[in-house]
C-alpha positions in Angstrom: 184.2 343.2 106.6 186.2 339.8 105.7 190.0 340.0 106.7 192.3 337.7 105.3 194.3 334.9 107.3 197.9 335.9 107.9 199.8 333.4 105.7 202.1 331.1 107.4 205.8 332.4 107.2 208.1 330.3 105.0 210.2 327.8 106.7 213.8 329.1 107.4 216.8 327.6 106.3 219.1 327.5 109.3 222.1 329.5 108.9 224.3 326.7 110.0 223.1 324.9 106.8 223.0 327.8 104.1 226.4 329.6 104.4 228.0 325.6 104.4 226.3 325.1 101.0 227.3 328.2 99.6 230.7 328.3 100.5 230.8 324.8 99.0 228.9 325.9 96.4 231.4 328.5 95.2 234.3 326.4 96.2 233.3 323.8 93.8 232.4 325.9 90.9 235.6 327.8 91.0 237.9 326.7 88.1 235.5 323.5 87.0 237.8 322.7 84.3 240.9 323.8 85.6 241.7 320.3 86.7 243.2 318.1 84.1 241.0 314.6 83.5 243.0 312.0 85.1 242.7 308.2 84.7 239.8 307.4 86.4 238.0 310.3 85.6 238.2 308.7 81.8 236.9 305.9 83.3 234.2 307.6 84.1 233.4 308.7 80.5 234.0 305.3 78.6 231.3 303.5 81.1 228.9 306.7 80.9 229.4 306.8 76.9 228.8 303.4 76.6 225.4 301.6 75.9 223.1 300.1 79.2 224.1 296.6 78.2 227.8 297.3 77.6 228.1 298.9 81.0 226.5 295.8 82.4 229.1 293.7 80.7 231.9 295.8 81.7 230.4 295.9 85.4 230.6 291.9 85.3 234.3 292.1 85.0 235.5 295.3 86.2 234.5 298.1 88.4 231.5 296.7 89.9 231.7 298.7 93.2 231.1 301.8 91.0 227.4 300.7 89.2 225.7 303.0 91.2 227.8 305.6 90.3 228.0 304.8 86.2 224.0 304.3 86.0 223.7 308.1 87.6 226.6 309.0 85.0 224.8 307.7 82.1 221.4 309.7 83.8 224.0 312.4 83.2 225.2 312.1 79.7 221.9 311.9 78.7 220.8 315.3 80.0 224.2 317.2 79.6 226.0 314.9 77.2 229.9 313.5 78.0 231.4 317.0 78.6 233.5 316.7 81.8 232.0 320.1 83.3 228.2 318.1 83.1 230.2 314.6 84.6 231.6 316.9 87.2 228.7 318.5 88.3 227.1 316.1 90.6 230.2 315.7 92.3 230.0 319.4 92.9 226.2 319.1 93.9 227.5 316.2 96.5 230.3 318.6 98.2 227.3 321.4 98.3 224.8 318.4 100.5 227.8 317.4 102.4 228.9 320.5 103.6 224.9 321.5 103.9 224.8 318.3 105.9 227.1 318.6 107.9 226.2 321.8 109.0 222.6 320.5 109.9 224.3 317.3 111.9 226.5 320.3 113.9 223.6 322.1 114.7 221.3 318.8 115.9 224.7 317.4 117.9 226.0 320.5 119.6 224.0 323.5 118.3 224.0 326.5 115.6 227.6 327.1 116.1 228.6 323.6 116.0 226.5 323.4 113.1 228.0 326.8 111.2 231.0 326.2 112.3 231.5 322.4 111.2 230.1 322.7 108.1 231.7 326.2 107.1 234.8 324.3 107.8 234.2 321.2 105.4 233.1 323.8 103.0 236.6 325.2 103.4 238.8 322.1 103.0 241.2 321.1 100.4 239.7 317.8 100.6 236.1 318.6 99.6 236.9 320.8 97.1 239.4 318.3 95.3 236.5 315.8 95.1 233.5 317.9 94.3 236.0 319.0 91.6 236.6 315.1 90.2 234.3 312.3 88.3 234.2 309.8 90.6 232.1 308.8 93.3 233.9 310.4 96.7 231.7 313.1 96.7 229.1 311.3 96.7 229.9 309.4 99.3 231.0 312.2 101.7 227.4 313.6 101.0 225.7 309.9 101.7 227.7 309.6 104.9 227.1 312.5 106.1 223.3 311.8 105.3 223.4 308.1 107.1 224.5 309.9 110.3 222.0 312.3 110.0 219.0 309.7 109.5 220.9 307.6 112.2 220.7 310.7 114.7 216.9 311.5 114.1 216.2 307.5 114.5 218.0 307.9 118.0 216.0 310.3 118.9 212.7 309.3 117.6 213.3 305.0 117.7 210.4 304.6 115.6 210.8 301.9 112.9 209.7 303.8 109.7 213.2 305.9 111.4 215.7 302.8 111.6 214.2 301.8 108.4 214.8 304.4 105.8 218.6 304.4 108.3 218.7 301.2 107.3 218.0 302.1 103.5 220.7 304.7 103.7 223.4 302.4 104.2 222.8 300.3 101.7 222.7 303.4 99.4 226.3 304.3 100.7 228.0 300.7 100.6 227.1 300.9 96.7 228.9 304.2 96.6 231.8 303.1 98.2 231.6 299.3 99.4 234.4 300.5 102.0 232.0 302.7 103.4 230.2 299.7 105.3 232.7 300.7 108.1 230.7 303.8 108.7 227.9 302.5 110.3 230.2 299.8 112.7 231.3 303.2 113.6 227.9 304.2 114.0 227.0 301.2 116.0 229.9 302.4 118.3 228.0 305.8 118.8 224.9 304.3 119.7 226.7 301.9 122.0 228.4 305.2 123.8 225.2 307.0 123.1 223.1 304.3 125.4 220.6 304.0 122.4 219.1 301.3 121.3 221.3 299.0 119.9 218.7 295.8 119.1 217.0 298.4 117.0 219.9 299.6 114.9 221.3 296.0 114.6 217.7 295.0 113.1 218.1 298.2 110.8 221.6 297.8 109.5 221.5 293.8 109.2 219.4 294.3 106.2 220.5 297.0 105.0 224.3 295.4 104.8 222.5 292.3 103.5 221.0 294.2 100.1 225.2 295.0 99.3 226.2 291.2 99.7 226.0 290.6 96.3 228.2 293.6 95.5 230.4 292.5 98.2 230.5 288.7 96.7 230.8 290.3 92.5 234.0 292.5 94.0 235.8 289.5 95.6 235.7 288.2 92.2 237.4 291.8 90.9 240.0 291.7 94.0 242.7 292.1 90.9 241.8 295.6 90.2 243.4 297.2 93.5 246.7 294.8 93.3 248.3 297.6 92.8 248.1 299.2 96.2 251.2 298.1 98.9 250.9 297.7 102.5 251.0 301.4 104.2 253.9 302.1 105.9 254.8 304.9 109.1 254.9 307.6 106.1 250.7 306.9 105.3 249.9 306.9 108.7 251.5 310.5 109.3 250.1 311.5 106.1 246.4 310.0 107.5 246.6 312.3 110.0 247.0 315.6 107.9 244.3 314.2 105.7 241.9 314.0 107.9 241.6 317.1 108.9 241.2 318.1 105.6 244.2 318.9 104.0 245.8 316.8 100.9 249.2 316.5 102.3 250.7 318.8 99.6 252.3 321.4 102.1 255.8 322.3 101.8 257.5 323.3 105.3 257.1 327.4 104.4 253.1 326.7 104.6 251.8 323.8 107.1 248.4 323.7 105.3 245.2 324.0 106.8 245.5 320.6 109.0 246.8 322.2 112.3 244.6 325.0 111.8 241.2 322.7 111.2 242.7 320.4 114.3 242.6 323.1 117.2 238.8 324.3 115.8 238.2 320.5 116.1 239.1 320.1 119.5 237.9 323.3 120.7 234.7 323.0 118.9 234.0 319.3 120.6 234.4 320.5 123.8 232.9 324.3 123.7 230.0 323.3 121.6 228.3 320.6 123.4 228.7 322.8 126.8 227.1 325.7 125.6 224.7 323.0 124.5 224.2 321.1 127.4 223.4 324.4 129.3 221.0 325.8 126.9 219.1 322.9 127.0 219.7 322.2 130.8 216.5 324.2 131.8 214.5 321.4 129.5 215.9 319.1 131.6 217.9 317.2 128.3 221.6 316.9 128.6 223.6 317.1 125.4 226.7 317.0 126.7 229.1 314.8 124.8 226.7 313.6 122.2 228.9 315.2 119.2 231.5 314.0 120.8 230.4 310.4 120.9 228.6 310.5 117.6 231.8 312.2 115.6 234.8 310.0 117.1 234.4 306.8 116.1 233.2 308.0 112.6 236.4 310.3 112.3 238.6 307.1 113.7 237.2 304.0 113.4 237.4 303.8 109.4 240.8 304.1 108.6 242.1 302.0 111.4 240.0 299.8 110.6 241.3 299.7 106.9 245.1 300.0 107.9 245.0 297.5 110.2 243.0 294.6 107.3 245.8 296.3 105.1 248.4 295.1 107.4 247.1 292.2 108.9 245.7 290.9 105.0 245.4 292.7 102.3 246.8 295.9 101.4 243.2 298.0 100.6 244.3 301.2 102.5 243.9 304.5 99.6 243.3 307.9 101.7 240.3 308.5 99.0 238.4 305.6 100.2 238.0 306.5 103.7 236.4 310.0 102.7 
């Protein structure tokens, strides 16, 4: 009498991953086309409508930090057509990985409910849903961003090349989302440096990976023109930056505060319960944790839009809330 092997159970998604993507999911798919196309958004459709070779003459004079972004949008139009619910869609698709990543960085940093937490939280914003809701490549950048940090985390704690290299790969990936996003990973150099990792390593990784964008880097210089329009930030931008970046859009009237004060108390309480209750769990293993989302989250929160105030003040007025998503 033969008995059949017990097949191996299906891996689990972690809570702390699922409910993120779901709530983002739904957040993102509520009232699609509520949202009027704006400007760039139409944008979006003229380069995605046009020919291969008339997006690469467009892309020699203007919007060159957004190729990436029009070659998926022409992947799009060719499977969904120019409708703005099918343009919109991987915008939606990014807020779902973003919040789903986030969720999964939470849970690696400071544990499950860091993780559920976190990301149920992102999922929840004002500021995720407004992008996953829009044409344009902010999404898509939250989502690679959060994915950078992610592959930057694993490589810290496995330093194995193949790890720093595909890290490496990643921010490439990102700069050509959003060239601004290059200050990302000097924020993540800042972690490692807090983190005691292995800085040589990560220099060796990024170096490349910030050399495959120099050409972008060197075709946008030529295309400065296009953000002439933006002035130097004032007092009022830097209040405002600190509503936004706890997720709010800065559209709250003094009979509602928004969700900013709200998301900022979770914040702080989250940073400091979460890696505790980390830290102890793991204490037994003899692997402290204490501190690591701390020093990992920070400078990522921080570092980019102080950076670009202060290049705005002391150069060149480049400071827009949406490009330090």
């Amino acid at each position: 009498m033969s008995s059949t092997p017990p097949r191996a159970a299906a891996p689990r998604v972690p809570v702390a991953v699922l409910v993120p993507a779901a709530l983002a999911l739904a957040a993102g798919l509520w009232s699609l086309t509520g949202p009027p196309v704006w400007r760039d958004e139409a944008a979006t459709v003229s380069a995605a409508a046009r020919s291969l070779p008339e997006t690469v003459h467009l892309l020699r004079h203007v919007d060159a930090v957004h190729g990436l972004y029009y070659a998926l949008a022409h992947v799009v139009v060719a499977l969904g057509g120019t409708g703005i619910v099918a343009l919109r869609l991987p915008s939606v698709v990014a807020g779902v990985l973003a919040a789903a990543g986030t969720g999964a960085l939470g849970r690696a940093l400071g544990g499950p409910r860091a993780g559920l937490y976190g990301g149920s939280l992102l999922a929840l914003m004002p500021v995720l849903s407004r992008y996953s809701q829009e044409a344009r490549p902010y999404a898509l950048t939250m989502a690679a961003a959060v994915g950078a940090t992610l592959l930057l985390v694993r490589a810290l704690r496995r330093p194995t090349p193949g790890a720093f290299a595909v890290y490496g790969l990643s921010v490439a990936v990102l700069a050509y989302l959003n060239l601004f996003a290059v200050l990302v990973p000097a924020a993540h150099g800042v972690a490692v440096l807090l983190c005691r990792g292995p800085f040589a390593r990560w220099c060796l990784a990024v170096v490349p990976g910030l050399a495959l964008v120099a050409p972008l880097g060197w075709l946008a210089s030529r295309q400065s023109a296009q953000v002439g329009w933006i002035t130097r930030p004032d007092a009022g931008d830097v209040g405002m930056l600190a509503v936004q970046l706890f997720g709010d859009l800065g559209a709250a009237t003094p009979a509602w505060l928004g969700v900013a004060p709200l998301v900022a108390a979770l914040a702080v309480v989250g940073a400091v319960r979460s890696p505790l209750r980390a830290a102890a769990a793991r204490a037994a293993a003899g692997s402290s944790a204490a501190g690591l989302l701390v020093r990992v989250a920070v400078p990522w929160l921080l570092l980019p839009p102080v950076a670009l105030l202060a290049l705005s003040w002391a150069a060149h007025p480049v400071y827009v809330f949406r490009y330090v998503l």
